[in-house]
KEKE-3310 file (N, C-alpha, C; in steps of 0.2 Angstrom, whole numbers, plus 5000, padded with zeros to 4 digits):
npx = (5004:5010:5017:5005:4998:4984:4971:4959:4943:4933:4924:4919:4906:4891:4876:4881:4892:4900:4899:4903:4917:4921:4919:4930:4940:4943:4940:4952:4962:4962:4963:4978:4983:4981:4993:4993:4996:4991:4983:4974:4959:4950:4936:4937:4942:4956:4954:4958:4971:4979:4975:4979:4992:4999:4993:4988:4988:4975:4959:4947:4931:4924:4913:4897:4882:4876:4889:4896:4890:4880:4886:4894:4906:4913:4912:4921:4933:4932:4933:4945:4954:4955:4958:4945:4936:4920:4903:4901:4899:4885:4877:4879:4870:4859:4855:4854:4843:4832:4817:4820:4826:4818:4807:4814:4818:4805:4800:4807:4801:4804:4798:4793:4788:4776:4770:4773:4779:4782:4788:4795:4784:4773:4765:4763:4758:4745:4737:4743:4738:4726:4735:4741:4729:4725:4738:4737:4724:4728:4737:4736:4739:4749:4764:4779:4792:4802:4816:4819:4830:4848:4855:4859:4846:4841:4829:4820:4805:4793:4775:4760:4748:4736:4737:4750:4758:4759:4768:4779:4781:4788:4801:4805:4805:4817:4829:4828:4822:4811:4798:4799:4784:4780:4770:4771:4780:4778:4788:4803:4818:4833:4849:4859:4875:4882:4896:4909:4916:4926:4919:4909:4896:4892:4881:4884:4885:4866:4861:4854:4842:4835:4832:4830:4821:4811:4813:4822:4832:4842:4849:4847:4854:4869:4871:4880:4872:4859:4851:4847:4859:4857:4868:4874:4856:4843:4835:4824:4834:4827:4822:4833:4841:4832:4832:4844:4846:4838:4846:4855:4850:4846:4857:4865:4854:4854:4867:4878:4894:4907:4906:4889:4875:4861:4844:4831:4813:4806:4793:4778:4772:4781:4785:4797:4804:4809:4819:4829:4845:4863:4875:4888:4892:4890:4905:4908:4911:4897:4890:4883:4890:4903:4901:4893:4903:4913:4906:4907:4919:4928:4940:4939:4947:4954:4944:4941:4956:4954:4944:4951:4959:4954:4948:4962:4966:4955:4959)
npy = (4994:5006:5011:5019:5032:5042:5054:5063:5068:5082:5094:5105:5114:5112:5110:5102:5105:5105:5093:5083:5089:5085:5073:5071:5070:5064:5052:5054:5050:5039:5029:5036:5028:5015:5014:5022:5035:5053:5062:5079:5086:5100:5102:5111:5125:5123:5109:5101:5106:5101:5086:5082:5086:5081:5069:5055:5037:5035:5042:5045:5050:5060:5067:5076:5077:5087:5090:5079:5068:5068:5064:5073:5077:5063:5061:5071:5065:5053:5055:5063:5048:5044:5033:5029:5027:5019:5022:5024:5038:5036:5027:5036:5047:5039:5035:5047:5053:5055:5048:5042:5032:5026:5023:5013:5002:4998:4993:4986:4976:4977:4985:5001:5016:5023:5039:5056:5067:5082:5098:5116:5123:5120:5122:5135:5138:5130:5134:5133:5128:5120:5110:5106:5098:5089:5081:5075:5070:5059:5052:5053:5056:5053:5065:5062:5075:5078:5085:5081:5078:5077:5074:5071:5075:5085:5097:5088:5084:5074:5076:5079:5086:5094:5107:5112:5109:5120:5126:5115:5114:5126:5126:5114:5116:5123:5120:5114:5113:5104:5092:5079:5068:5057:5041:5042:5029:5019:5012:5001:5010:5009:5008:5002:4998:4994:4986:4980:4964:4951:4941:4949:4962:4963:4966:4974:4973:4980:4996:5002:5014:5027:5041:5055:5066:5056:5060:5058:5071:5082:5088:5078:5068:5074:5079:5075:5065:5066:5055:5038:5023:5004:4991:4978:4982:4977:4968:4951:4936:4934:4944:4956:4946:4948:4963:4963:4959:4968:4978:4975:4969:4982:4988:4981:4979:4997:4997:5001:5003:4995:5004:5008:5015:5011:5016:5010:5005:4994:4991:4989:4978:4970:4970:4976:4992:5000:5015:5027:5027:5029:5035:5040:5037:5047:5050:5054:5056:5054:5046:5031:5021:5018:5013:5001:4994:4995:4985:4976:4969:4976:4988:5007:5013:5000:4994:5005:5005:4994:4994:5004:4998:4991:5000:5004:4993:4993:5001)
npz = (5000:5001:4992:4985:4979:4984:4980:4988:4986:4993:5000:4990:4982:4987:4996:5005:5009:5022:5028:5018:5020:5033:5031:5021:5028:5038:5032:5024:5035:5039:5029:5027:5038:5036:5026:5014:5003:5005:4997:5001:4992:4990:4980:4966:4956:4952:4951:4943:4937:4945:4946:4933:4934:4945:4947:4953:4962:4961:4963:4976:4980:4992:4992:4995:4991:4975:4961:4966:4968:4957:4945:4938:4943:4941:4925:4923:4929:4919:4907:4910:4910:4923:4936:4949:4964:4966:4957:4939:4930:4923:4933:4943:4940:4937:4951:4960:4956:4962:4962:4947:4954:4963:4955:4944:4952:4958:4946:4945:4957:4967:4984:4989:4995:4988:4979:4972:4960:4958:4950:4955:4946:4944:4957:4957:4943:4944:4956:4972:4985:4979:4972:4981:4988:4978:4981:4994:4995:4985:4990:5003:5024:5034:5024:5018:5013:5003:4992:4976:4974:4979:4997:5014:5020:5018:5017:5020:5026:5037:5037:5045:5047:5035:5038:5037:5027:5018:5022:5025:5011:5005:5013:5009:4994:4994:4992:4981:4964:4963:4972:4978:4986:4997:5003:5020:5028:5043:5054:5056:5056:5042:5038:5024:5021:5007:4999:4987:4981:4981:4979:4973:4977:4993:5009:5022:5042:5045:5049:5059:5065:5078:5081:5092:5089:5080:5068:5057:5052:5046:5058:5064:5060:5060:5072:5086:5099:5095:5088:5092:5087:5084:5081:5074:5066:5076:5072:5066:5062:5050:5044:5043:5035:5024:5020:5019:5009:4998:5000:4991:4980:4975:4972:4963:4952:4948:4944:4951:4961:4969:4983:4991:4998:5004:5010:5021:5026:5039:5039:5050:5047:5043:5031:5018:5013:4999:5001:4999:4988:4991:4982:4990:5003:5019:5029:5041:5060:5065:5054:5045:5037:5042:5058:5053:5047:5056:5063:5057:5058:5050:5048:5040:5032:5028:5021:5010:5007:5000:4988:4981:4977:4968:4959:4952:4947:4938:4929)
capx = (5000:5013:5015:5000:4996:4978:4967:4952:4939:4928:4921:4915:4901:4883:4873:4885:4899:4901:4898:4908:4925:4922:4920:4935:4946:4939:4941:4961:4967:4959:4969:4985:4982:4982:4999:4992:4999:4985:4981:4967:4959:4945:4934:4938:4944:4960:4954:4959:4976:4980:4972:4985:4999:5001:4994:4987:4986:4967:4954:4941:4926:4919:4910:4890:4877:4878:4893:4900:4886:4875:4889:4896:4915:4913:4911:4926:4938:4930:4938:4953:4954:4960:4954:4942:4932:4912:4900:4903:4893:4878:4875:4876:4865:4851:4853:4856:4838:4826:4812:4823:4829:4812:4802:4817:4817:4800:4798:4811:4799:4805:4794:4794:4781:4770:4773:4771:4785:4780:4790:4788:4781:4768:4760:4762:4751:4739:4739:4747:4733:4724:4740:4741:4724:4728:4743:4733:4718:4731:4744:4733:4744:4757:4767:4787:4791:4810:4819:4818:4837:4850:4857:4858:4840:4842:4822:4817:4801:4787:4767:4754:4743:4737:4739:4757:4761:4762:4774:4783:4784:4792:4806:4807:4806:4822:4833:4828:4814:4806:4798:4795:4782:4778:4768:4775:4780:4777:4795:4810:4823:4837:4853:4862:4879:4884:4902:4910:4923:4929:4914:4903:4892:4889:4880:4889:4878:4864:4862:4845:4842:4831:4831:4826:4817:4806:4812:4830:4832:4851:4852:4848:4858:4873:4874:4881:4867:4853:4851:4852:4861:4861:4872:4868:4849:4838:4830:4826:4839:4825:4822:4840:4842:4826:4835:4853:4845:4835:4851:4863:4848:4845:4864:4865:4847:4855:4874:4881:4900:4911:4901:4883:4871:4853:4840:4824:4810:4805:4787:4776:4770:4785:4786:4803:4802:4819:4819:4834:4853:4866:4884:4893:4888:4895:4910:4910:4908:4890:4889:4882:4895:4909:4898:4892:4911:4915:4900:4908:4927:4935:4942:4936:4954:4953:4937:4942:4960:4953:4941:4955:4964:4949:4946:4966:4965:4948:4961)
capy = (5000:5012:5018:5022:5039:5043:5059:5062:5076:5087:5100:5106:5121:5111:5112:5097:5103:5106:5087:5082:5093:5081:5066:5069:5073:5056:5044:5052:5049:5031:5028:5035:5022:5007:5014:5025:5042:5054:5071:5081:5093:5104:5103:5120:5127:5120:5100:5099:5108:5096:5080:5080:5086:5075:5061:5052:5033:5034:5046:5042:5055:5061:5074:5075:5081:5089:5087:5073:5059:5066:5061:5077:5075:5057:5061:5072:5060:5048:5059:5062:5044:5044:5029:5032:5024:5024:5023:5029:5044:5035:5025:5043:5050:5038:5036:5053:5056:5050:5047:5037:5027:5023:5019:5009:4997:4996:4991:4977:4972:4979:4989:5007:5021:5028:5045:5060:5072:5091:5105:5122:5128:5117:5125:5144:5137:5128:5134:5128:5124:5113:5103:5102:5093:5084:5077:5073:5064:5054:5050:5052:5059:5058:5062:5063:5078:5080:5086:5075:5076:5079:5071:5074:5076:5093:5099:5083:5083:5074:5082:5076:5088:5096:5115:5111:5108:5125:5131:5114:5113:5131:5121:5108:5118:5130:5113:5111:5115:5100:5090:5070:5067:5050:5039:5040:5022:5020:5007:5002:5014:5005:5009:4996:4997:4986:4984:4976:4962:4945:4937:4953:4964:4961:4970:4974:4974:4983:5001:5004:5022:5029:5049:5056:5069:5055:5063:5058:5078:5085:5087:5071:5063:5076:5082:5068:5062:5066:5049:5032:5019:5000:4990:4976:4984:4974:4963:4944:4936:4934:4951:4955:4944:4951:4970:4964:4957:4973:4983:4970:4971:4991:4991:4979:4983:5003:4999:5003:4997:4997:5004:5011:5013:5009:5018:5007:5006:4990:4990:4986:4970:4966:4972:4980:4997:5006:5023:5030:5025:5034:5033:5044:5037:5049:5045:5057:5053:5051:5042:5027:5017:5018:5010:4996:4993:4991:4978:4969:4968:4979:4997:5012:5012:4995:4993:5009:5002:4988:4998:5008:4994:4988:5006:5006:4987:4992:5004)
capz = (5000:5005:4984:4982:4982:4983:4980:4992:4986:4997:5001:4983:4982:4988:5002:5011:5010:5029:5030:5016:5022:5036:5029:5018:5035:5042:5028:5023:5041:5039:5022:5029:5043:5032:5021:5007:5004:5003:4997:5001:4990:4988:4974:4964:4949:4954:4952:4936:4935:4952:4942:4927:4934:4953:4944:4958:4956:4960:4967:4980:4979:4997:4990:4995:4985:4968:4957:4969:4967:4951:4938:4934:4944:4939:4922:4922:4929:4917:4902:4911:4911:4932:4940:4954:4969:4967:4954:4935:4928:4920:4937:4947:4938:4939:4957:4961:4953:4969:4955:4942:4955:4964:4948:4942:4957:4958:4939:4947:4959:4975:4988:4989:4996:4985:4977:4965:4958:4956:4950:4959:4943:4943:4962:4954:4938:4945:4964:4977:4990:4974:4971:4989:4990:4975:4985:5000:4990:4982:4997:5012:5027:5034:5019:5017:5008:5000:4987:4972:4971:4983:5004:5021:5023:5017:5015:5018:5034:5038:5036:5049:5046:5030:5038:5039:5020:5013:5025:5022:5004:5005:5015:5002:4988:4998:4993:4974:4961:4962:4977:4979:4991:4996:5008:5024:5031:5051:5054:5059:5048:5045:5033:5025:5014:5001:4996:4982:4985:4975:4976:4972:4982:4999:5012:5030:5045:5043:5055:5064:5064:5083:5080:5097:5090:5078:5062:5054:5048:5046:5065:5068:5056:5060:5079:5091:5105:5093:5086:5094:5082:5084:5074:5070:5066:5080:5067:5067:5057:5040:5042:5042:5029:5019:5019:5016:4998:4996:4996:4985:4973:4973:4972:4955:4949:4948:4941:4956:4960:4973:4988:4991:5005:5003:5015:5020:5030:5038:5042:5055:5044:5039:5023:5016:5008:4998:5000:4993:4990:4992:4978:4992:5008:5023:5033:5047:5067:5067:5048:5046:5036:5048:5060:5047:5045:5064:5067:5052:5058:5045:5048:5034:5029:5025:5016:5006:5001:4993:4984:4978:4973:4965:4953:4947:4944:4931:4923)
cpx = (5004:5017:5011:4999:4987:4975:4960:4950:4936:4928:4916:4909:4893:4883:4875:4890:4901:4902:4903:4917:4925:4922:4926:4940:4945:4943:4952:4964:4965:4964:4975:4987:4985:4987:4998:4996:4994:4986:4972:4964:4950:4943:4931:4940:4953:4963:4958:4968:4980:4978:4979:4991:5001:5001:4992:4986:4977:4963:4947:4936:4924:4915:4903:4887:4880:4882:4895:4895:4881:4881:4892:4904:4916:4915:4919:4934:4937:4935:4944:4957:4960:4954:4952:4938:4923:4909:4900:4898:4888:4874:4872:4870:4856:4850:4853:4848:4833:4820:4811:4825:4824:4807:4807:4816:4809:4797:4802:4807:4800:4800:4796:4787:4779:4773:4772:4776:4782:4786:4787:4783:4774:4764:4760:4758:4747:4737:4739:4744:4727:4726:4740:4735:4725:4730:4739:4728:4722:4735:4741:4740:4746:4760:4775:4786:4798:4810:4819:4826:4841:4850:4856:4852:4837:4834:4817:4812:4796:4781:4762:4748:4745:4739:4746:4760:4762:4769:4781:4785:4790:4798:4808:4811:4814:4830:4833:4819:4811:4804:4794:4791:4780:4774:4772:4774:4780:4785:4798:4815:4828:4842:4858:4868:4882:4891:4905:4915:4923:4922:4910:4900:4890:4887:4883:4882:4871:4863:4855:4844:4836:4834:4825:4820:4809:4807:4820:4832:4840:4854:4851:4853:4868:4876:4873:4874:4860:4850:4854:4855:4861:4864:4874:4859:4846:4831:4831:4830:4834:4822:4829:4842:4837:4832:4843:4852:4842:4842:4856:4859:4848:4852:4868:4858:4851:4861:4877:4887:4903:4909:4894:4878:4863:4849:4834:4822:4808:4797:4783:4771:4774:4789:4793:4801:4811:4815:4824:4840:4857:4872:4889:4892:4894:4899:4912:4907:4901:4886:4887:4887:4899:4905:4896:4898:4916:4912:4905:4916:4932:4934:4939:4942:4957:4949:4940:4949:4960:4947:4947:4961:4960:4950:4953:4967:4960:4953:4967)
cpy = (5006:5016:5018:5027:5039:5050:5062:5068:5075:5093:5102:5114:5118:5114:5108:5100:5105:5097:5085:5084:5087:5071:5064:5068:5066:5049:5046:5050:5041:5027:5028:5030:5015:5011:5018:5033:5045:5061:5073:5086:5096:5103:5110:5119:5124:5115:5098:5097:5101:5086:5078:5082:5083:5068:5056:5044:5033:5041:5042:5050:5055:5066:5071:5079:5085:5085:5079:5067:5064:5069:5065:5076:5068:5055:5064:5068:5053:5049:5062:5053:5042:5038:5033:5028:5028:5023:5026:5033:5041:5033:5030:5044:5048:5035:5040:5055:5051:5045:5041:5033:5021:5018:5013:5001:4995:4992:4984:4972:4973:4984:4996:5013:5023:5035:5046:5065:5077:5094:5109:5125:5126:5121:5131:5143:5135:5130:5132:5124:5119:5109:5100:5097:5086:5079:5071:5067:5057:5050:5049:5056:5053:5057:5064:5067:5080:5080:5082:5074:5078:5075:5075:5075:5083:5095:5095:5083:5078:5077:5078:5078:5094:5105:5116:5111:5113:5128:5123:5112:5120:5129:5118:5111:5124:5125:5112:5114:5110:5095:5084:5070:5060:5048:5039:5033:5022:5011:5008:5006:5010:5008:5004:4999:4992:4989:4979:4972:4958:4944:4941:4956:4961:4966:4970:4974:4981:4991:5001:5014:5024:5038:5051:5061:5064:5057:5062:5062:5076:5085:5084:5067:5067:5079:5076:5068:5063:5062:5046:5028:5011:4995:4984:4978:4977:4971:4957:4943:4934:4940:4954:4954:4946:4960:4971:4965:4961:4976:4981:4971:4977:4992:4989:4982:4993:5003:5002:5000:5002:5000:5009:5010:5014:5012:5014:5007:4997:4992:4987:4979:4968:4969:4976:4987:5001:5012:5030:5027:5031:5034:5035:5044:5042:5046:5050:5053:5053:5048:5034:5019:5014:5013:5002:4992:4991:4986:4974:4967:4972:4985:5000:5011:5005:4993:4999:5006:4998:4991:5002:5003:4991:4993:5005:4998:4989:4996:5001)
cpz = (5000:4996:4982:4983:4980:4984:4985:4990:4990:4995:4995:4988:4984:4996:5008:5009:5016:5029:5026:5016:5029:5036:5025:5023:5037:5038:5024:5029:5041:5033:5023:5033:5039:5027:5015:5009:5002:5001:4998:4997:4989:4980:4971:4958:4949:4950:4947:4934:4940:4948:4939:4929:4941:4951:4948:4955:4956:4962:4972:4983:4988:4997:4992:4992:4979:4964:4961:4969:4960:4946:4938:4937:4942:4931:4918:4922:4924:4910:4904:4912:4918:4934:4948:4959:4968:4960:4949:4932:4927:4927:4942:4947:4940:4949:4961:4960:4959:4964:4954:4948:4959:4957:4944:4945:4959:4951:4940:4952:4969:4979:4987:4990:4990:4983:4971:4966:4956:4955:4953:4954:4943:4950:4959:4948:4941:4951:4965:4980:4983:4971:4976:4992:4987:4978:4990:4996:4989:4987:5002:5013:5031:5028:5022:5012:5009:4994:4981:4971:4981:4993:5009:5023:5021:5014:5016:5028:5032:5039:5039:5047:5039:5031:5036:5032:5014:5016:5024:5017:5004:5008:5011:4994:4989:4994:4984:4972:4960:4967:4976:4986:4991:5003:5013:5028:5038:5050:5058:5053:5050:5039:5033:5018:5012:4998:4993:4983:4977:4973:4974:4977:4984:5005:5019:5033:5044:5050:5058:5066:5071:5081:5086:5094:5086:5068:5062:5048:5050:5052:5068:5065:5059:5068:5085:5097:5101:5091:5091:5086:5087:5078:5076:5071:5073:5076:5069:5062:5048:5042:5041:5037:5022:5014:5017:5009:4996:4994:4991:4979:4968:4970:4964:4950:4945:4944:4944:4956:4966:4981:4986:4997:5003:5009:5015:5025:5030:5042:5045:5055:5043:5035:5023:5013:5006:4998:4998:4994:4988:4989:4984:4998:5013:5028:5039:5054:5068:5059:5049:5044:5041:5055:5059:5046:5050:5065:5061:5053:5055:5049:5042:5031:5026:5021:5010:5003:4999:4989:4980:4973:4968:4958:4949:4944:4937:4925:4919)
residu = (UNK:UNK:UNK:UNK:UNK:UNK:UNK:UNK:UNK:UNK:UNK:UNK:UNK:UNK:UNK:UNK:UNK:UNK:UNK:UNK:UNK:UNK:UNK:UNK:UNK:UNK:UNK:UNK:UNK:UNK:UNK:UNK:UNK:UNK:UNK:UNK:UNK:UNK:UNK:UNK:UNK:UNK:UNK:UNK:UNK:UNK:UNK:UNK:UNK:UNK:UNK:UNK:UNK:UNK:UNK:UNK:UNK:UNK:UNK:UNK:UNK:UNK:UNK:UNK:UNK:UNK:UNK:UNK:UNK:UNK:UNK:UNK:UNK:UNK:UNK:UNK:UNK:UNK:UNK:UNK:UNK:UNK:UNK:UNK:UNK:UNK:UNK:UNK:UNK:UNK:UNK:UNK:UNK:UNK:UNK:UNK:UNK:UNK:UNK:UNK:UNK:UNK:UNK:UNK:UNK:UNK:UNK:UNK:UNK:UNK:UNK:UNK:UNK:UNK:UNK:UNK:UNK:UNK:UNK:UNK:UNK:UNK:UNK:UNK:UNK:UNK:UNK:UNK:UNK:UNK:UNK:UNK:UNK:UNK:UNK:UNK:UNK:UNK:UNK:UNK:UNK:UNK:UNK:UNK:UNK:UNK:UNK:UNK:UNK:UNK:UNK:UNK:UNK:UNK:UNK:UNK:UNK:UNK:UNK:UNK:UNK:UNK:UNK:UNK:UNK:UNK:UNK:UNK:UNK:UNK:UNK:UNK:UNK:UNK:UNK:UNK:UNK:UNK:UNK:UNK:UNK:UNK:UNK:UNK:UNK:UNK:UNK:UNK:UNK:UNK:UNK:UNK:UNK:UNK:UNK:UNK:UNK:UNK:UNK:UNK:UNK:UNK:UNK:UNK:UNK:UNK:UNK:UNK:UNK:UNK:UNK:UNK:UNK:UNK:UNK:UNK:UNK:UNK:UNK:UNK:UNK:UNK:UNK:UNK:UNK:UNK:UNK:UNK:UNK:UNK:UNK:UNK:UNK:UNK:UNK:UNK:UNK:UNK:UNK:UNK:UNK:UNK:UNK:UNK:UNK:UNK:UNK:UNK:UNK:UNK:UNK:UNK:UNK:UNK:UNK:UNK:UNK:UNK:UNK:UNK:UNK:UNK:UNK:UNK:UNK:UNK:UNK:UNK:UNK:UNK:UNK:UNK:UNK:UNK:UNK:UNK:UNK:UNK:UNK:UNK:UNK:UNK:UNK:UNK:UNK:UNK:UNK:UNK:UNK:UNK:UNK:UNK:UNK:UNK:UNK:UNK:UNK:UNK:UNK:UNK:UNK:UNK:UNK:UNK:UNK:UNK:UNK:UNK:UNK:UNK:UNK:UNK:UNK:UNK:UNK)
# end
């Protein structure tokens, strides 16, 4: 390990980049651990000049949202032909698209709440409070309403009551012009990453997700004691076993490679449901991976430098 140089992007221009500048800081000190030589760099005007003249042997993407999981740095390093960790543009793309990546997996057969995608322009033509009923009529409550693109939670609440849905689509709609609402699931929330080895994608244990306030928003997901976690999730072993195959499926079903994390709900029948995956899952101190990857034995630093050995081997 110890000549490999490897690249780690962050920070970037989105709405994570506070979470990503720590995620990158997380996962190079785990890298240098296990023998790689690492650079850190900001995703800037820069990336490019810093690409082709250092010459890394790989890159390993920790960027969140935007450019760093829908295809576009992906797409770059794809025509700079620099091997990379993480899913290649076309995959991004359509898992990046909450929608496409729902309707895909559902047309496979798997579970997944219910839901209708608006544009804002669509509540400004028709009015608002008449699409809002629509919604309602169609969904019943409570709905789930986030961003059709886009992580962290960022925009994304739950609606009990109908009064409550004009003030949170304006929330919604603060995050992106277009908002998925969908059935909300009553569960167990569980987050499950899949990584890619000899034999193929396999999923590590899965996470269990408690959020004291009820709601796994940005400051539950991000601010230490806000959130319980167990790890392994507090399933039987075929439920367990149900939600590992959910996410190994979501993970080839999509064209995904190398890692990815599946979000799902288990319901209080049973039932599985996907609810979105994620190319770039977080690697800060209250991420779920890192967690996933303790219960399973390995360190980040390990699981990441076999992925890394994995992208310059493709090249």
């Amino acid at each position: 390990m110890s000549d490999r140089t490897v690249a780690v992007l962050s920070g970037g221009l989105s709405h994570e980049r506070d979470v990503s500048l720590r995620s990158g800081r997380r996962l190079s000190t785990a890298l240098r651990a296990v023998g790689l030589t690492v650079d850190e760099w900001d995703t800037d005007g820069s990336l490019l000049t810093k690409v082709s003249t250092q010459k890394p042997d790989a890159v390993v993407i920790a960027l969140h949202g935007g450019e760093g999981e829908n295809g576009s740095i992906q797409t770059v390093l794809e025509m700079l032909g620099v091997p990379f960790v993480g899913a290649d543009s076309h995959a991004c793309r359509r898992a990046w698209d909450k929608p496409t990546a729902k309707a895909e997996l559902s047309r496979a057969g798997l579970l997944t709440p219910d839901w209708v995608v608006l544009p804002h322009s669509t509540f400004r033509e028709l009015g608002a409070q008449a699409v809002l009923d629509a919604m309602v009529g169609r969904l019943g409550l409570p709905l789930m309403l986030k961003p059709d693109q886009g992580g962290s939670a960022l925009g994304a609440q739950v609606v009990c009551d109908a009064a409550d849905l004009p003030a949170a689509m304006v929330n919604c709609l603060a995050y992106g012009e277009t908002v998925l609402a969908e059935r909300f699931i009553s569960g167990v929330e569980v987050a499950v990453t899949v990584v890619d080895g000899a034999d193929g994608p396999a999923a590590l244990p899965a996470v269990e997700i408690v959020p004291e306030s009820g709601v796994y928003d940005y400051t539950s997901r991000y601010t230490a004691g806000f959130t319980n976690f167990h790890t392994p999730a507090r399933l039987s072993p075929k439920i367990a076993g149900e939600v590992a195959e959910l996410a190994v499926s979501a993970h080839r079903l999509l064209g995904l490679r190398d890692v990815s994390r599946t979000d799902a709900v288990v319901a209080d029948d049973g039932s599985i449901y996907f609810l979105e995956v994620n190319v770039s899952p977080g690697l800060t101190e209250t991420s779920l991976l890192p967690m996933a990857s303790e219960a399973d034995g390995r360190s980040l630093g390990e699981i990441y430098a076999e992925l890394v050995d994995r992208a310059i081997a493709r090249s």
